[in-house]
PyMOL Python script that loads the backbone (N, CA, C, O; Angstrom):
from pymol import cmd

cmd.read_pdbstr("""\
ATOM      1  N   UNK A   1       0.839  -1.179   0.000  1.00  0.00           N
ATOM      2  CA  UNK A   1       0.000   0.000   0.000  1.00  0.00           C
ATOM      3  C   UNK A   1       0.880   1.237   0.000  1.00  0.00           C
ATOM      4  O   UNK A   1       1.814   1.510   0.754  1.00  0.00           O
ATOM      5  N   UNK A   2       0.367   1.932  -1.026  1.00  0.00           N
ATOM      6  CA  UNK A   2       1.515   3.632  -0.622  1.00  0.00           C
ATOM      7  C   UNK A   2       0.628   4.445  -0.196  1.00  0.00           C
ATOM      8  O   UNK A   2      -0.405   4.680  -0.822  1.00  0.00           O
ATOM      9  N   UNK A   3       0.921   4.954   0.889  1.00  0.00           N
ATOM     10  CA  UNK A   3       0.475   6.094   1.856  1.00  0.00           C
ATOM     11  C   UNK A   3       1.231   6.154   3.324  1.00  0.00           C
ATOM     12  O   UNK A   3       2.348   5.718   3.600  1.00  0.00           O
ATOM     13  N   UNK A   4       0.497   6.676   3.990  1.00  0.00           N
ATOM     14  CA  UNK A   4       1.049   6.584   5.161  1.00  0.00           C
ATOM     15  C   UNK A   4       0.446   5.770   6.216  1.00  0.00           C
ATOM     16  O   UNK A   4      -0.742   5.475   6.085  1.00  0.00           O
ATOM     17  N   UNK A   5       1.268   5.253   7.528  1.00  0.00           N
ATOM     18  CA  UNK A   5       0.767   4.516   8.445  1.00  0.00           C
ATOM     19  C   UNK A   5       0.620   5.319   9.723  1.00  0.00           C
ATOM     20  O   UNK A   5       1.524   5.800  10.406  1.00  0.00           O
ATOM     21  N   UNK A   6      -0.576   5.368   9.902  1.00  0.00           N
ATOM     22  CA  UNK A   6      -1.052   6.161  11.432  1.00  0.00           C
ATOM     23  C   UNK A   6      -1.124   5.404  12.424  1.00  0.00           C
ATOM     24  O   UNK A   6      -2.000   4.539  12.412  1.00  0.00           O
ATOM     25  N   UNK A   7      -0.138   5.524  13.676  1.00  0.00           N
ATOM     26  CA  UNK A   7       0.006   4.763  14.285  1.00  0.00           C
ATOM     27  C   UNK A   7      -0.464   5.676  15.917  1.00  0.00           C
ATOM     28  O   UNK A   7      -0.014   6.714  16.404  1.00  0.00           O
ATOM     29  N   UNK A   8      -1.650   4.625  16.439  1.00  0.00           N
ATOM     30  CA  UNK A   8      -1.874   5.161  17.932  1.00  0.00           C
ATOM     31  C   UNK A   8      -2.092   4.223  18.775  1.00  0.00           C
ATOM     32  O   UNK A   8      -2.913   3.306  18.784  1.00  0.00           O
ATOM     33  N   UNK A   9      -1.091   4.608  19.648  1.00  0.00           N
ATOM     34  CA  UNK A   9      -0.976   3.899  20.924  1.00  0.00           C
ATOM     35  C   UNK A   9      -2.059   4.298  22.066  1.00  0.00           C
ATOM     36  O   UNK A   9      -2.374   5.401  22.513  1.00  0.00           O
ATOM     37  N   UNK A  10      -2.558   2.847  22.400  1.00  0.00           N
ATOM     38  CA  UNK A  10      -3.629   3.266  23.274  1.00  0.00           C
ATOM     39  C   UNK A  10      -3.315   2.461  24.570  1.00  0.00           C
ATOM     40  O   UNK A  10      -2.530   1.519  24.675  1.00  0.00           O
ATOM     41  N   UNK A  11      -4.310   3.186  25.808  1.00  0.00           N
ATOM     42  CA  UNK A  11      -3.979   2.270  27.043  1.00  0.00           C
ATOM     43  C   UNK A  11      -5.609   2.732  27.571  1.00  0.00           C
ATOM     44  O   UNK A  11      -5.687   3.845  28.091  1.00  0.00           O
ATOM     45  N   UNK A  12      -6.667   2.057  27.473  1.00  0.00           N
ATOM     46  CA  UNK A  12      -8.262   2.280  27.697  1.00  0.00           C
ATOM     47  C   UNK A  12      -8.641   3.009  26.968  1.00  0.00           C
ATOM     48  O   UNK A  12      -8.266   2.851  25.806  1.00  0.00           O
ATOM     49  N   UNK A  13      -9.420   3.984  27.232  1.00  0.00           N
ATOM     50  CA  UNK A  13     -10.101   5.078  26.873  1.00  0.00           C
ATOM     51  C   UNK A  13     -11.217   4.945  25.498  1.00  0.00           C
ATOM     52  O   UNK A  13     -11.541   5.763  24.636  1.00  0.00           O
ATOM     53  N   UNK A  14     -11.535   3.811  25.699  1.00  0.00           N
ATOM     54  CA  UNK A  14     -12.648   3.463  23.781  1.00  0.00           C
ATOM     55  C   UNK A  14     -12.737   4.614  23.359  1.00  0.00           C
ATOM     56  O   UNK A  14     -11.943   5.011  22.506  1.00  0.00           O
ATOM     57  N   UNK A  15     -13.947   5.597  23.968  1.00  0.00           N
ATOM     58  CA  UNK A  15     -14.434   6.176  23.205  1.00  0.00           C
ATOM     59  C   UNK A  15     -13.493   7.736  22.722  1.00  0.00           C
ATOM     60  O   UNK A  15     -13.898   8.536  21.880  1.00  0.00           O
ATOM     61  N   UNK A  16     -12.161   7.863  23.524  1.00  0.00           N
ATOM     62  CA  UNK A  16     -11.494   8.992  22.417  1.00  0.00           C
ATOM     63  C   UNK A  16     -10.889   7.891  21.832  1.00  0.00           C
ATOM     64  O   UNK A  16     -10.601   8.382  20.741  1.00  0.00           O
ATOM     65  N   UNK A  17     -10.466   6.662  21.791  1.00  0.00           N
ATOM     66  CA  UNK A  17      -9.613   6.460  20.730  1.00  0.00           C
ATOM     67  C   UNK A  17     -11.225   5.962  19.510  1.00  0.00           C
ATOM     68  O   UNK A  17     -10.997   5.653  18.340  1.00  0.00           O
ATOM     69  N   UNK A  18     -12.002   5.972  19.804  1.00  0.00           N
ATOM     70  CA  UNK A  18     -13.120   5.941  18.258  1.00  0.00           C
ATOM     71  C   UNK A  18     -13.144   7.046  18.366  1.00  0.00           C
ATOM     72  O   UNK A  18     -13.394   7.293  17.186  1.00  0.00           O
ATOM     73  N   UNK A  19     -13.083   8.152  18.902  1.00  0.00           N
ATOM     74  CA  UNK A  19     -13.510   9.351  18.037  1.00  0.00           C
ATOM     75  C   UNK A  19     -11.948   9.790  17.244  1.00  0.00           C
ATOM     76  O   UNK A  19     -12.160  10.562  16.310  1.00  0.00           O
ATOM     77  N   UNK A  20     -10.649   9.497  17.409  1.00  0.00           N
ATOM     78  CA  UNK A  20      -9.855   9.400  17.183  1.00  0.00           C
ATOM     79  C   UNK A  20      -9.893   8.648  15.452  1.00  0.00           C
ATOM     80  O   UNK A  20      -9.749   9.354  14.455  1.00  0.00           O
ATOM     81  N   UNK A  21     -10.035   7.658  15.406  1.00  0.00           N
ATOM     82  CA  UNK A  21     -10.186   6.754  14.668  1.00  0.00           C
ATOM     83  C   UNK A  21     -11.117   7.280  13.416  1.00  0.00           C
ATOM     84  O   UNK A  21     -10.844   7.296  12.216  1.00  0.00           O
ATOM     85  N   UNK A  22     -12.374   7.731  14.141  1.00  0.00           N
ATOM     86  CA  UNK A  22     -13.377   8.403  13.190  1.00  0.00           C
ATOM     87  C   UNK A  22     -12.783   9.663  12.320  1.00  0.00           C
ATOM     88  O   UNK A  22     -12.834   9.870  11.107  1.00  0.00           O
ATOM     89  N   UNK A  23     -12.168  10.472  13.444  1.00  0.00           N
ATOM     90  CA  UNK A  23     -11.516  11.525  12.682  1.00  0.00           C
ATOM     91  C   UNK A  23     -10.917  11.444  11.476  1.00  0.00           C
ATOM     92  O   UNK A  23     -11.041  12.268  10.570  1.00  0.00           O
ATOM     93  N   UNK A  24     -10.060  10.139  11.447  1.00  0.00           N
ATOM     94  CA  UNK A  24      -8.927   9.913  10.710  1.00  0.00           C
ATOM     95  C   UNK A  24      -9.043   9.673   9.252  1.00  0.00           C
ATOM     96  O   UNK A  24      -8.391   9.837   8.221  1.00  0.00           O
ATOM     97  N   UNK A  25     -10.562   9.054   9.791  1.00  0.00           N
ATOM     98  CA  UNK A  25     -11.455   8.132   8.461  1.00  0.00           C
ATOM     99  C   UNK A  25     -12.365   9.525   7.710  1.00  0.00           C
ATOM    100  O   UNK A  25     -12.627   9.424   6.511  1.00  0.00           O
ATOM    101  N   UNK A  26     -12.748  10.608   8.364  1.00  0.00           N
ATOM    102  CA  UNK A  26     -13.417  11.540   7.666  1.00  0.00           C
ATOM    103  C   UNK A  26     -12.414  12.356   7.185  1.00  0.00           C
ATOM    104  O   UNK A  26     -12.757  12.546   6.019  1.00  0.00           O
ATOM    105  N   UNK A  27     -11.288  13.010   7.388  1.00  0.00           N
ATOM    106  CA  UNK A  27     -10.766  13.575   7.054  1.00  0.00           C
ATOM    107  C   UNK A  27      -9.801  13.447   5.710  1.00  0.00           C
ATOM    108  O   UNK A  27      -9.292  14.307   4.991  1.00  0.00           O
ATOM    109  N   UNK A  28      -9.771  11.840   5.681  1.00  0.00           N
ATOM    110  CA  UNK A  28      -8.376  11.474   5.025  1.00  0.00           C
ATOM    111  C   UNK A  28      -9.524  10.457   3.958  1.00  0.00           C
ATOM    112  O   UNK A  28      -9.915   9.309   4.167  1.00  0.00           O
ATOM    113  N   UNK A  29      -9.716  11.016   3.258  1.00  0.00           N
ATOM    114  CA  UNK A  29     -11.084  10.009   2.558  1.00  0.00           C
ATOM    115  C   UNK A  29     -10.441   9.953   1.182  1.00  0.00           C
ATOM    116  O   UNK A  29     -10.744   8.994   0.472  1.00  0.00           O
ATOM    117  N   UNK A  30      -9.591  10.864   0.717  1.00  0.00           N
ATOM    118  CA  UNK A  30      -9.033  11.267  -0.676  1.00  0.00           C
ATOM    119  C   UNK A  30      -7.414  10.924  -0.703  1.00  0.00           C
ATOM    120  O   UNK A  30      -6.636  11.278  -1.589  1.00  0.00           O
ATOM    121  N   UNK A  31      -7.089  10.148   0.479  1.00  0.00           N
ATOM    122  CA  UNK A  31      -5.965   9.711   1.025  1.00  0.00           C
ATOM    123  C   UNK A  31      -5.594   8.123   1.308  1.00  0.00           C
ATOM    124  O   UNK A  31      -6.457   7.333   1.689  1.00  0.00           O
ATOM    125  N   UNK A  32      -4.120   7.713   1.064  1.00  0.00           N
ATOM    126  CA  UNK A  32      -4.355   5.762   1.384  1.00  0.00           C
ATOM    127  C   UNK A  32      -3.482   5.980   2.848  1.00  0.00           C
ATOM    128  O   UNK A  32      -2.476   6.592   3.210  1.00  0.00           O
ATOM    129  N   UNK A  33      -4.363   5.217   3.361  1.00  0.00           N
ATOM    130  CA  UNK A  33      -3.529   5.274   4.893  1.00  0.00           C
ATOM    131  C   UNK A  33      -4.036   3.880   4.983  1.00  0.00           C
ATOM    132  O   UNK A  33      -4.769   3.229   4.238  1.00  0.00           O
ATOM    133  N   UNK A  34      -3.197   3.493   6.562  1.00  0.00           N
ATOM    134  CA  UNK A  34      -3.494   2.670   7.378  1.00  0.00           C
ATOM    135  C   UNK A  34      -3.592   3.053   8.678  1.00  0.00           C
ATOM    136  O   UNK A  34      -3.130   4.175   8.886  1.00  0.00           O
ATOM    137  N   UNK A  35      -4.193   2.301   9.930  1.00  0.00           N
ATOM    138  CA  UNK A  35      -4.462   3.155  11.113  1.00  0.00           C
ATOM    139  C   UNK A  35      -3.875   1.740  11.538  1.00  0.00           C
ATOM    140  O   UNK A  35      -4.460   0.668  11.382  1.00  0.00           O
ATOM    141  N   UNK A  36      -2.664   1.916  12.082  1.00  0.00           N
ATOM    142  CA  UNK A  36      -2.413   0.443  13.431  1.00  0.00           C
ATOM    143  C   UNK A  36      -2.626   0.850  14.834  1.00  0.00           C
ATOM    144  O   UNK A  36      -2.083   1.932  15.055  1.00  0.00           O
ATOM    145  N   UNK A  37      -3.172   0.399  15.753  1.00  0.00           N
ATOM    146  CA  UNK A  37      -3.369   0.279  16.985  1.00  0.00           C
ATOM    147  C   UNK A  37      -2.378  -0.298  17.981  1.00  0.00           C
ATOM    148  O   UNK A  37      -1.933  -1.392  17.633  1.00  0.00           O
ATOM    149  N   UNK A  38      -2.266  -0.182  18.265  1.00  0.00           N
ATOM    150  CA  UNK A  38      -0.832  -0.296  19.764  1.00  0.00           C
ATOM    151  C   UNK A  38      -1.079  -0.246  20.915  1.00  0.00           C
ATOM    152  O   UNK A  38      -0.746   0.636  21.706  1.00  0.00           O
ATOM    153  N   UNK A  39      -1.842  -1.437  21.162  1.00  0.00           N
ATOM    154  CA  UNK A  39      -2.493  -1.152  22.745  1.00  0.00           C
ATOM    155  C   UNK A  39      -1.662  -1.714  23.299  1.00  0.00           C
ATOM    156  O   UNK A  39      -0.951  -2.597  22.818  1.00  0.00           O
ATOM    157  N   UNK A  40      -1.615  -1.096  24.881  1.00  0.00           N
ATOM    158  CA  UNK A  40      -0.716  -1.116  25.528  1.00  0.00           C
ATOM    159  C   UNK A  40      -1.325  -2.085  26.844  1.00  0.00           C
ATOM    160  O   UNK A  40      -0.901  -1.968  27.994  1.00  0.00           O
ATOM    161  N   UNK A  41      -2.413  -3.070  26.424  1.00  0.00           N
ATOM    162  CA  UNK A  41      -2.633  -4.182  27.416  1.00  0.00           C
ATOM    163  C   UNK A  41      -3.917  -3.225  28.483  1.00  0.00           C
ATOM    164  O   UNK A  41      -4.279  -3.259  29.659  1.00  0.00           O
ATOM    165  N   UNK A  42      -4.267  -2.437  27.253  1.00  0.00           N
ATOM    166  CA  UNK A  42      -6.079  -2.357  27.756  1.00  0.00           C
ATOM    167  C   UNK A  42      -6.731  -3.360  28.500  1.00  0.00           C
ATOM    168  O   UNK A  42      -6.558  -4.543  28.206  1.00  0.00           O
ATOM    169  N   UNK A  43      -7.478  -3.013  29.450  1.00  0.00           N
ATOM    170  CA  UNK A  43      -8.286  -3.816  30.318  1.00  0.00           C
ATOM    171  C   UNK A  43      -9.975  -3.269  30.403  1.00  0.00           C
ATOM    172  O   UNK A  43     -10.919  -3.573  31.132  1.00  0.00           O
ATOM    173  N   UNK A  44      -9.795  -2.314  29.263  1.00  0.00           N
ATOM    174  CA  UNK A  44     -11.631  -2.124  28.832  1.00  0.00           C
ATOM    175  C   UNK A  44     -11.923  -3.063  27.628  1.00  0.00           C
ATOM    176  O   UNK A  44     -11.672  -4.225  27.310  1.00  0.00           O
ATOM    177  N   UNK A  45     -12.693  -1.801  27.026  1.00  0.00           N
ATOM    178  CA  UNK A  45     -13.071  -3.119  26.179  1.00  0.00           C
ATOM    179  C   UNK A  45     -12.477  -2.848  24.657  1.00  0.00           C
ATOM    180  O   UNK A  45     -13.218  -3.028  23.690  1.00  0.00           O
ATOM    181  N   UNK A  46     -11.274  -2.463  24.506  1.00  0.00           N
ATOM    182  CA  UNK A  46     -10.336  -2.201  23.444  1.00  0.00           C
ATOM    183  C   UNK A  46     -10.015  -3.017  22.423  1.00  0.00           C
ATOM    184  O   UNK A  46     -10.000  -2.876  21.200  1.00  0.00           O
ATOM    185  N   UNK A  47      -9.639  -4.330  23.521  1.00  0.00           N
ATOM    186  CA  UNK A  47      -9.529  -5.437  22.659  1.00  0.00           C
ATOM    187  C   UNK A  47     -10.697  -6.099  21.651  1.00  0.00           C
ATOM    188  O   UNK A  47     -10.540  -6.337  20.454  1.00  0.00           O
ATOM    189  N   UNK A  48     -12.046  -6.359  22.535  1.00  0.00           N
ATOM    190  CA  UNK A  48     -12.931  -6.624  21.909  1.00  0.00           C
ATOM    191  C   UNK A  48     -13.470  -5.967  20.796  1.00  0.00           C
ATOM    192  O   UNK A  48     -14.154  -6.574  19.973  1.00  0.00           O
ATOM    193  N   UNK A  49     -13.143  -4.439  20.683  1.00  0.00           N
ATOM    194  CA  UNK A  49     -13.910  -3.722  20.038  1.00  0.00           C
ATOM    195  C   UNK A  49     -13.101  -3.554  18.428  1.00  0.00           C
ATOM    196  O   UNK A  49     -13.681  -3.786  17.367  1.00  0.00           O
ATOM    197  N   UNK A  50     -12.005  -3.211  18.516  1.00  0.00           N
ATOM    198  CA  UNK A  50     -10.889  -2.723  17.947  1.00  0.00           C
ATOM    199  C   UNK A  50     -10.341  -4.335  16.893  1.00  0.00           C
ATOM    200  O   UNK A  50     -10.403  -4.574  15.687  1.00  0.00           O
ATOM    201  N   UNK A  51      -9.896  -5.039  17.935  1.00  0.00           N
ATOM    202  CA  UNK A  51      -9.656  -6.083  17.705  1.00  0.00           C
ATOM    203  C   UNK A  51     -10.295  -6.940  16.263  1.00  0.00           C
ATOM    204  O   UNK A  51      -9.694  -7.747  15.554  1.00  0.00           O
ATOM    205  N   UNK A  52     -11.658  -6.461  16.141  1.00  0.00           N
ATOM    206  CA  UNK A  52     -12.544  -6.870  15.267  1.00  0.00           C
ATOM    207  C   UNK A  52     -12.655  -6.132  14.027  1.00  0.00           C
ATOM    208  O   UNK A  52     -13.027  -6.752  13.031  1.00  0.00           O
ATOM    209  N   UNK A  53     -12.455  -5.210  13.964  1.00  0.00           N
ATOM    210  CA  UNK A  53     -12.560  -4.022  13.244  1.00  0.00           C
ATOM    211  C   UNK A  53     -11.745  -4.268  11.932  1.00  0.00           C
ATOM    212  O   UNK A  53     -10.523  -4.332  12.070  1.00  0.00           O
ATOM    213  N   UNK A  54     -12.463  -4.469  10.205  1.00  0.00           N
ATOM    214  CA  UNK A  54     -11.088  -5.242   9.579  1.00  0.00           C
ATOM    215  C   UNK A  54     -10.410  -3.945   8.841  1.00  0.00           C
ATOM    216  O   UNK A  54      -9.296  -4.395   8.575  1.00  0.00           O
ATOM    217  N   UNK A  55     -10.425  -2.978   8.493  1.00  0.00           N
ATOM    218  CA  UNK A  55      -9.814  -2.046   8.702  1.00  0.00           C
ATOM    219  C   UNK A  55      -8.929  -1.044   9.600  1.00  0.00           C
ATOM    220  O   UNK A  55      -8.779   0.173   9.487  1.00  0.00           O
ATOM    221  N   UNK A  56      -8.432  -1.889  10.462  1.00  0.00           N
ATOM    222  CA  UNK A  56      -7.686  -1.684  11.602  1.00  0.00           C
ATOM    223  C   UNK A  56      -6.477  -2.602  11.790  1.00  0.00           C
ATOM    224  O   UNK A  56      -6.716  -3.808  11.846  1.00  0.00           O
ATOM    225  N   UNK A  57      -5.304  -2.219  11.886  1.00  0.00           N
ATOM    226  CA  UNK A  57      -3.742  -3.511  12.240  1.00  0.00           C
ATOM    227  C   UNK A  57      -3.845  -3.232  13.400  1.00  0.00           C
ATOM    228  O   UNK A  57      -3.323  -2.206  13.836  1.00  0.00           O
ATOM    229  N   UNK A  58      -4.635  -4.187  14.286  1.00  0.00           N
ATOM    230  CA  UNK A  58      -4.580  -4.415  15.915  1.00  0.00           C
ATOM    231  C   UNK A  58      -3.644  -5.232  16.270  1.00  0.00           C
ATOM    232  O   UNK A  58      -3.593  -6.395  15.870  1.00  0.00           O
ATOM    233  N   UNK A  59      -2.298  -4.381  17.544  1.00  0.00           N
ATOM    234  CA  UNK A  59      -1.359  -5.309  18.086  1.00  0.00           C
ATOM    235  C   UNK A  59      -1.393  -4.977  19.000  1.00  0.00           C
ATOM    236  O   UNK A  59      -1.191  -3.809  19.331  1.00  0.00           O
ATOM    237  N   UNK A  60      -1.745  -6.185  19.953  1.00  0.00           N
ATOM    238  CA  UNK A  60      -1.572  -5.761  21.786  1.00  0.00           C
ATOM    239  C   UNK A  60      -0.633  -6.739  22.547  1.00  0.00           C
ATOM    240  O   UNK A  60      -0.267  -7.908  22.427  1.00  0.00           O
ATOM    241  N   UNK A  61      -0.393  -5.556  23.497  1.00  0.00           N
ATOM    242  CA  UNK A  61       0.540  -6.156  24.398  1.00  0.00           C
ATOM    243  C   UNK A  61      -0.317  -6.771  25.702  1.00  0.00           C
ATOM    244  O   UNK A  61      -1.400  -6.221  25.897  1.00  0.00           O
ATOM    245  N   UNK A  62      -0.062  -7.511  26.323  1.00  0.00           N
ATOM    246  CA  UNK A  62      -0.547  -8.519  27.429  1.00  0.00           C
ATOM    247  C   UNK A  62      -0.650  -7.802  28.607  1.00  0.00           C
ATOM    248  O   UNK A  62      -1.598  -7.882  29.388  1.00  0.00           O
ATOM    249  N   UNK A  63       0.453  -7.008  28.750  1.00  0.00           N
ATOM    250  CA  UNK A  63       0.522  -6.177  30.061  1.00  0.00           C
ATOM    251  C   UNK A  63       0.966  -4.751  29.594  1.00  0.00           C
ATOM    252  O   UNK A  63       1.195  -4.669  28.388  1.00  0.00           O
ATOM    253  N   UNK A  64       1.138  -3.543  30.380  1.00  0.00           N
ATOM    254  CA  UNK A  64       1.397  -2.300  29.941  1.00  0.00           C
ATOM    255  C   UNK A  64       2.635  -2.235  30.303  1.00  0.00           C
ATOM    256  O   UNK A  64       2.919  -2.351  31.495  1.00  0.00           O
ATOM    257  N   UNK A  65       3.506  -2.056  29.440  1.00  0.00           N
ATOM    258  CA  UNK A  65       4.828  -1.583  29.250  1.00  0.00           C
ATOM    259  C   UNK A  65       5.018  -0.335  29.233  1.00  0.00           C
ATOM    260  O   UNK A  65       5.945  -0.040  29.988  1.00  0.00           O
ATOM    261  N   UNK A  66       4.592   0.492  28.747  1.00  0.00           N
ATOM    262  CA  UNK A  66       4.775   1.980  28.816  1.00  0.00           C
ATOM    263  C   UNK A  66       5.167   2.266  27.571  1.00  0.00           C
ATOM    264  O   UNK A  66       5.440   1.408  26.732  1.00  0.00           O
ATOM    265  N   UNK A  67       5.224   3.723  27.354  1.00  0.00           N
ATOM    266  CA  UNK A  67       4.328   4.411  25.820  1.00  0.00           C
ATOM    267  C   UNK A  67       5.502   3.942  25.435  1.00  0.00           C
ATOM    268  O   UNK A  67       5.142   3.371  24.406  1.00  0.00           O
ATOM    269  N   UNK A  68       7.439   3.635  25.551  1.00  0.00           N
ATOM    270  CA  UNK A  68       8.445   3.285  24.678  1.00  0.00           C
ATOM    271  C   UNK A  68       8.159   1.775  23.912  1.00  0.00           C
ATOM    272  O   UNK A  68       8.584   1.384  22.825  1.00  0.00           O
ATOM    273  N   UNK A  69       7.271   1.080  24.904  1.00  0.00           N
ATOM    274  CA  UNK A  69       7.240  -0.088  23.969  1.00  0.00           C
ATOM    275  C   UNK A  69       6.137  -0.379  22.920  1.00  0.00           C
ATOM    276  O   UNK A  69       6.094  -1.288  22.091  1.00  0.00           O
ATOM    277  N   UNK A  70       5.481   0.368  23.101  1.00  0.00           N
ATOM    278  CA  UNK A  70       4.040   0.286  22.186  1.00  0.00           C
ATOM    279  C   UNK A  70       4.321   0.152  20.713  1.00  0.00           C
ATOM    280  O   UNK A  70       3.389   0.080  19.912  1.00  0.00           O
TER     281      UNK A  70
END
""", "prot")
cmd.dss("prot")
cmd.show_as("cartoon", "prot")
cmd.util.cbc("prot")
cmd.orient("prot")
């Protein structure tokens, strides 16, 4: 794919990282991106939600390492 890769690291918070997410998708509509996810061993419901999503490169970590390892 040529474009760019948007990469956000998350640790909870669903609903800014979907409004996050949403942003990315309205704005950049005339644009090739990818959005990868970098959770940092969320314990809401990040995994479930995100995880599913097939327009999304979901990679999580098990436990939270902190924002250097994401």
């Amino acid at each position: 794919m040529e474009g760019v890769s948007i990469i956000i690291p998350v640790f909870n918070k669903l609903e800014i990282t979907r409004k996050c997410i949403d942003h990315i998708r309205e704005f950049n509509k005339n644009y090739a991106f990818e959005i990868i996810i970098a959770d940092n061993g969320s314990t809401d419901e990040i995994p479930d939600v995100l995880s599913n999503d097939k327009d999304i490169i979901y990679i999580r970590n098990q436990e939270n390492l902190g924002i250097a390892f994401s």
